[in-house]
N, C-alpha and C positions, 0 to 999 in steps of 0.2 A: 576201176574196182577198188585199187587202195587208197585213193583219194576219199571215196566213198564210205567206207570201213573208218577212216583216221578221222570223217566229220563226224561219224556215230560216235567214236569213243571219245571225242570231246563233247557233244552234247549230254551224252551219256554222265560225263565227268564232271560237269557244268551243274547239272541236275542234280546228282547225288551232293556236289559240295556244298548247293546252296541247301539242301534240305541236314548236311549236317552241321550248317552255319543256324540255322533257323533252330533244331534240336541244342546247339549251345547256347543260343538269346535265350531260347524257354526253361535252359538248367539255372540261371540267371534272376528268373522271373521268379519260375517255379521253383524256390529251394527245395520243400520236402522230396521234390521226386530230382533235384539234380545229378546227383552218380547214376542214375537209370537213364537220365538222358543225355548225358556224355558218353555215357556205355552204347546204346543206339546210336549215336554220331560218331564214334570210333568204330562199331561193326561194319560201317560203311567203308571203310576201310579194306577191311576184309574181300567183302563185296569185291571192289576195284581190282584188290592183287588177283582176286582167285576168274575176274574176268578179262585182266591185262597185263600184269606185271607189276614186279614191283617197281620195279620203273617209278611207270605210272602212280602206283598208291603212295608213293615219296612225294611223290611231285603234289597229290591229292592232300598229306596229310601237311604240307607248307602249304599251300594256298587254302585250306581251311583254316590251320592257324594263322596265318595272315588277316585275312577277313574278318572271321572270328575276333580278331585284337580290335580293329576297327568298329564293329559294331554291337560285340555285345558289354551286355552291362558288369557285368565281374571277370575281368580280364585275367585272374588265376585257375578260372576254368577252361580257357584255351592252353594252359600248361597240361591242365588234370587230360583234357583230350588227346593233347600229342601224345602224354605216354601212355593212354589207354591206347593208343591209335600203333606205338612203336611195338607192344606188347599185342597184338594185333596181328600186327604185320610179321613179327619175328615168329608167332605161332602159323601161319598161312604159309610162311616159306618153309618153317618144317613141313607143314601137312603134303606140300607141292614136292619134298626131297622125297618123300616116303618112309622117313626113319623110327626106328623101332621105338613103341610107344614111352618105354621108363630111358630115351635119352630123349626123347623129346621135353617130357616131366622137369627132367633134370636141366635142360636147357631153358624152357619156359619158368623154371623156376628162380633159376638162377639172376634172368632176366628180367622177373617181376622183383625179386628182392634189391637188385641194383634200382632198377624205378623208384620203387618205394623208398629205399637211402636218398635219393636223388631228389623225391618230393618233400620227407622229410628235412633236407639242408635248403629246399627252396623255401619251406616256411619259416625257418626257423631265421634265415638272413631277412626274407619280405616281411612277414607280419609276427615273425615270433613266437612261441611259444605262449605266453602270457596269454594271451585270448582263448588260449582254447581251456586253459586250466581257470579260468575266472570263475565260472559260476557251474551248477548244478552236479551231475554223478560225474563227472572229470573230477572237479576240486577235491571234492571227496576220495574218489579213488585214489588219488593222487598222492593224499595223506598217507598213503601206505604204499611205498612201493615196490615191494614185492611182489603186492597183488597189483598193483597196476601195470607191471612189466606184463607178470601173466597174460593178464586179460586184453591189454594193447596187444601182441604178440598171436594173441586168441584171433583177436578181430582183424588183422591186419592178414593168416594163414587162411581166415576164414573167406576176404575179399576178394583172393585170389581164386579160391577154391570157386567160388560164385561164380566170380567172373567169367573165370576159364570153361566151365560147363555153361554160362548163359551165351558167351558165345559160339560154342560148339552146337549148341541146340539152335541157336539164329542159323547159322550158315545150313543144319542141315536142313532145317523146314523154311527158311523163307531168303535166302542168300540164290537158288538158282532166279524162283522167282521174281526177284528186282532187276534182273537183263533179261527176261526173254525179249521184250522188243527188239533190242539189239538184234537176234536171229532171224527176225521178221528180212 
């Protein structure tokens, strides 16, 4: 019986990794929709812990970014995944403690802000700064920066905010449904 059980949750873990290896080659492809399909390839994530442990969605979210380095075409979107993926994980193990809603906030917050310093020093050492102020309403913004604190600052509270409810809304409509076979 638990030989049987430990083939499911690898097949199971097989399946989900290769479909959110497939959703990072297509964030790659597809740029306009790329954060929405890092964001679906990290929920998977969620998925994993909240059907086996975190163990396991560790162990899911390296073997994704592994593959992921190998096979897709922009190998800075396999960073962007892990830490959608760790911001994920660290919100599914509060949800799993049961802790009161404004420490969870304060915790999830704390640990998307570290992320985001975190992605910010990755770009800033890999590709730089310079590319992203080069051309259109960046450059411009930019020229001022007061208002471009602001409004970075804006958009960066806002990503979270997004995020955090698009995955709260995945897990609760469509997160049981990706394992019911497994209970078969």
């Amino acid at each position: 019986m638990q030989l049987h059980l430990k083939s499911k949750e690898a097949a199971y873990g097989g399946i989900m990794m290769a479909l959110a290896v497939i959703l990072i080659i297509l964030s790659g492809i597809i740029e306009q929709s790329s954060l929405f399909l890092l964001a679906a390839a990290s929920f998977i994530t969620g998925v994993i812990q909240r059907r086996f442990s975190v163990k396991l969605s560790t162990t899911f979210i390296a073997g994704t970014f592994i593959v992921g380095m190998f096979l897709a075409p922009q190998k800075l979107y396999c960073f962007t995944f892990a830490g959608f993926s760790v911001y994920v994980s660290i919100a599914e193990y509060l949800r799993q403690k049961d802790m009161p809603f404004a420490v969870c906030i304060v915790i999830k917050g704390i640990c998307y802000h570290i992320l985001f310093v975190l992605a910010l020093v990755a770009t800033k050492y890999f590709i730089g700064f310079d590319i992203l102020f080069a051309e259109g309403w960046v450059k411009k913004l930019s020229g001022i920066p007061v208002l471009f604190i602001i409004v970075a600052v804006a958009a960066a509270e806002a990503l979270w905010i997004i995020f955090d409810k698009a995955y709260i809304f995945f897990q609760d409509r469509y997160g049981n449904r990706l394992g019911r076979w497994l209970d078969d």
